[in-house]
C-alpha positions as CSV (number, residue, x, y, z in Angstrom):
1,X,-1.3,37.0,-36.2
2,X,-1.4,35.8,-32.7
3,X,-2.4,37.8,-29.7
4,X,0.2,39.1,-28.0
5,X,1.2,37.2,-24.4
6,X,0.3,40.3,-22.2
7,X,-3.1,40.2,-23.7
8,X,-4.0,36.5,-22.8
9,X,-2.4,37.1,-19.6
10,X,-5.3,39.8,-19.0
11,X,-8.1,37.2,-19.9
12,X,-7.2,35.5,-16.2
13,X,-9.1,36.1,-13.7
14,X,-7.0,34.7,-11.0
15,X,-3.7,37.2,-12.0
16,X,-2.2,38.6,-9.3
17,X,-3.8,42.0,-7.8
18,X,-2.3,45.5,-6.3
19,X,-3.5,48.2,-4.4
20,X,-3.0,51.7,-5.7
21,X,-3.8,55.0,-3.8
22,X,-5.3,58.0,-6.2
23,X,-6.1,61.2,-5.0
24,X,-9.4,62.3,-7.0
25,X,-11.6,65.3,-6.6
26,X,-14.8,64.9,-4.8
27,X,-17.0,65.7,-7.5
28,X,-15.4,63.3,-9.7
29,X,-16.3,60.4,-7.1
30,X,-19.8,61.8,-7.0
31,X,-19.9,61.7,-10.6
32,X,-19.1,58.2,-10.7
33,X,-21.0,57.2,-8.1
34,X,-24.0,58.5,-10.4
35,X,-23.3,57.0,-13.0
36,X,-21.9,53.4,-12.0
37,X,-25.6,52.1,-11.9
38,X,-26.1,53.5,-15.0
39,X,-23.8,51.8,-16.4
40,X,-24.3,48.4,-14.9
41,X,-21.1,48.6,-12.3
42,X,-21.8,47.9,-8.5
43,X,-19.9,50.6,-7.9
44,X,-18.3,53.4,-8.6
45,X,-14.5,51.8,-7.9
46,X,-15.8,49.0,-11.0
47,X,-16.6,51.8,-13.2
48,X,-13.1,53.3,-12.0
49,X,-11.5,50.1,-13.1
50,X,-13.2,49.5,-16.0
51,X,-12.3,53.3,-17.9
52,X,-8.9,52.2,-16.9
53,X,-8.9,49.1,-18.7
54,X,-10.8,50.7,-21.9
55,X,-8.1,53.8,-22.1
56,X,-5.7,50.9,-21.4
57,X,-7.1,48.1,-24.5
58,X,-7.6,51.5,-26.9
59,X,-3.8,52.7,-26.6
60,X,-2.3,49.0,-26.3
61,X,-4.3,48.8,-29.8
62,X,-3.0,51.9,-31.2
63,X,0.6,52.4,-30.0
64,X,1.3,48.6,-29.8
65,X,-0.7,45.7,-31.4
66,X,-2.1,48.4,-34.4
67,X,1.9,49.2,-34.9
68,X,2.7,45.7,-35.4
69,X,-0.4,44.9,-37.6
70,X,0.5,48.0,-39.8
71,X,4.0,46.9,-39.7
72,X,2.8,42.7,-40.7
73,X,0.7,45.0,-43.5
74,X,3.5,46.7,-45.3
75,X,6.1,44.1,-44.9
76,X,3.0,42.0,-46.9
77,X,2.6,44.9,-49.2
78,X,6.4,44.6,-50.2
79,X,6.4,41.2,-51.0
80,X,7.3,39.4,-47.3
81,X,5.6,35.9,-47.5
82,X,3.1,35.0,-44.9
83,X,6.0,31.8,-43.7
84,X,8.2,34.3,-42.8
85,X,6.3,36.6,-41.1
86,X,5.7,33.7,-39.0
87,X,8.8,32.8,-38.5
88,X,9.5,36.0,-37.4
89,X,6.4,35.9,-35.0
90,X,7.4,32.8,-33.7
91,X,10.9,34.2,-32.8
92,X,10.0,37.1,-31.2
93,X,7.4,35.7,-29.1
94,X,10.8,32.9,-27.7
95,X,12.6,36.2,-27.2
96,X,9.9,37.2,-24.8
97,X,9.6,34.1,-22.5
């Protein structure tokens, strides 16, 4: 199965950047100022970023990408040959460009 298109697109380091504005509680910055160096980050706004990204990967895995490998499983389980669920990759990922 090949990785899905939004996925690669997150491996580029040049991708185009926004800024947000989040209203957190002070204490909540102070913890994360603690442990950013803990953790390896510069900062705490890295170690911000990077809990984003991790809650982000987990649930793209589970409600996304894990449906469609399930999905690829029990079509495979019922007899669907691996060409056609190729085929079928293949035309989905045209739909989406």
């Amino acid at each position: 199965m090949s990785i899905p298109e939004r996925i690669k697109t997150r491996l580029n380091k040049d991708r185009p950047m926004t800024s947000i504005t989040l209203r957190i509680p002070v204490d909540v910055v102070e913890s994360l100022k603690e442990i950013a160096p803990l953790r390896g980050f510069s900062g705490y706004q890295a170690l911000l970023k990077w809990y984003v990204s991790d809650g982000l990967r987990r649930d793209e895995e589970r409600y996304t990408i894990g449906q469609t490998a399930r999905l690829i499983a029990a079509l495979k389980r019922r007899g669907v040959s691996d060409a056609v669920l190729e085929e079928a990759a293949r035309e989905t990922s045209e739909m989406t460009h």
